[in-house]
PANU-97453 format. One line per 2 residues: number of its first residue (from 1); for each residue x negated, y negated, z negated of C-alpha. Coordinates in steps of 0.1 Angstrom, whole numbers. Each point is the difference from the previous one (the first is absolute). Example, Ala and Ser with C-alpha at 12.3 -4.5 7.8 and 13.67 -1.06 7.14 Angstrom:
REM PANU-97453
1> -123:45:-78 ~ -14:-34:7
This chain:
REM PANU-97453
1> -80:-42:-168 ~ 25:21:-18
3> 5:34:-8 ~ 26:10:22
5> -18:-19:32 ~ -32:17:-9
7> 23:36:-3 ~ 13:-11:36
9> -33:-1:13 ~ -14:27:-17
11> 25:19:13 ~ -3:-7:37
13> -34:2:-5 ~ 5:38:-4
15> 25:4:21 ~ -24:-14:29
17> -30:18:-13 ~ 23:34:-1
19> 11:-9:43 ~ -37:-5:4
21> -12:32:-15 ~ 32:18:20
23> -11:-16:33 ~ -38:10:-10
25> 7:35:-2 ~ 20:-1:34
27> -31:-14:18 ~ -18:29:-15
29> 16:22:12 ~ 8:-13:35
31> -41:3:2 ~ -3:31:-12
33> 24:15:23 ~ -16:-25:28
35> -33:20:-10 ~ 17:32:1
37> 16:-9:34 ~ -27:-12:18
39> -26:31:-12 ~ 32:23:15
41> -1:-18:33 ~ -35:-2:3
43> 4:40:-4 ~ 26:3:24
45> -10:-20:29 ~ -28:27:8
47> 25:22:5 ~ 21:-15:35
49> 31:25:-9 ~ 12:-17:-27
51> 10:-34:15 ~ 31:-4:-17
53> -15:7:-31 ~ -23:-25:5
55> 27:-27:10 ~ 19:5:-30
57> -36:-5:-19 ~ -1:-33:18
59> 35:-12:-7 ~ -4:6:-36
61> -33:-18:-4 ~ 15:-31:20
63> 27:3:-28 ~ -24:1:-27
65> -21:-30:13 ~ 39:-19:-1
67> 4:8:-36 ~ -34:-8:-4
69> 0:-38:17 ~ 34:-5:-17
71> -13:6:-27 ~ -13:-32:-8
73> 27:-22:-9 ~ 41:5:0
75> 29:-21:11 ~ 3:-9:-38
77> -33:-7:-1 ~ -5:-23:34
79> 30:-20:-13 ~ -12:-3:-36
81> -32:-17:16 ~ 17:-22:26
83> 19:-11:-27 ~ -33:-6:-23
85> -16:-17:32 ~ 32:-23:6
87> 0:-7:-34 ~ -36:-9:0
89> 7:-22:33 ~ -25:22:19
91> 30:10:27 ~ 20:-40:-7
93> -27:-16:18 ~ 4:19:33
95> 40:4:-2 ~ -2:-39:2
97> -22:-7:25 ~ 22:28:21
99> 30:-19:-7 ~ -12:-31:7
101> -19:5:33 ~ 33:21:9
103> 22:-29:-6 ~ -21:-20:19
105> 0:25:28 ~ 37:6:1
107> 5:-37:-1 ~ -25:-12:31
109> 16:31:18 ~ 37:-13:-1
111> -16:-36:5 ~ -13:8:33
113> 27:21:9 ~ 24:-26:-4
C-alpha cells in the first residue's frame, strides 16, 4: 500500500469519524430536548387551558422523533451501501431474476395477446 493511498484513507477516515461525531451530537440533543418536551407536556396537559400549548409541544416532539429516525443513515450513505451490496452481488442476484421473470412475463403477455 503506498503512502499517499494510506493518506487518502486516513483522511476519509477522519473526515467520516468527524460526520459521525457531528450527527452524534445532533441525536443528543434532539433527546434532550425530546426529554425537555415531553416533561413540559406532561406538565401542561393537567392544565385543559393551555391546549394550544400543548399542540405545539406535540408537533415539535413528532419533529424531533423525524430527526431522530432519520438519523440513522443519509442519502449518501444508502447509496454508498447499495453500491457496496451491488458490488458485492448481494442486490445482482435479485435484479436478474426481476429481469428475467419480467421478460418472460412481458413476452407470454404479447404471445397471448397476439
Amino acid at each position: 500500500m503506498s503512502s499517499e493511498s494510506f493518506e487518502e484513507n486516513l483522511s476519509e477516515l477522519n473526515y467520516k469519524l468527524k460526520q459521525l461525531s457531528y450527527r452524534y451530537q445532533q441525536i443528543q440533543q434532539a433527546q434532550q430536548q425530546q426529554k425537555e418536551l415531553s416533561y413540559e407536556l406532561t406538565k401542561l396537559e393537567i392544565n385543559p387551558q393551555m391546549s394550544a400549548e400543548i399542540e405545539n409541544i406535540r408537533a415539535q416532539l413528532g419533529e424531533l422523533e423525524l430527526i431522530l429516525e432519520s438519523g440513522l443513515l443519509r442519502d449518501n450513505q444508502l447509496r454508498y451501501l447499495f453500491w457496496q451490496a451491488v458490488k458485492k452481488g448481494l442486490i445482482g442476484d435479485v435484479f436478474w431474476q426481476a429481469l428475467r421473470f419480467g421478460t418472460m412475463g412481458m413476452i407470454l403477455g404479447w404471445l397471448l395477446k397476439g
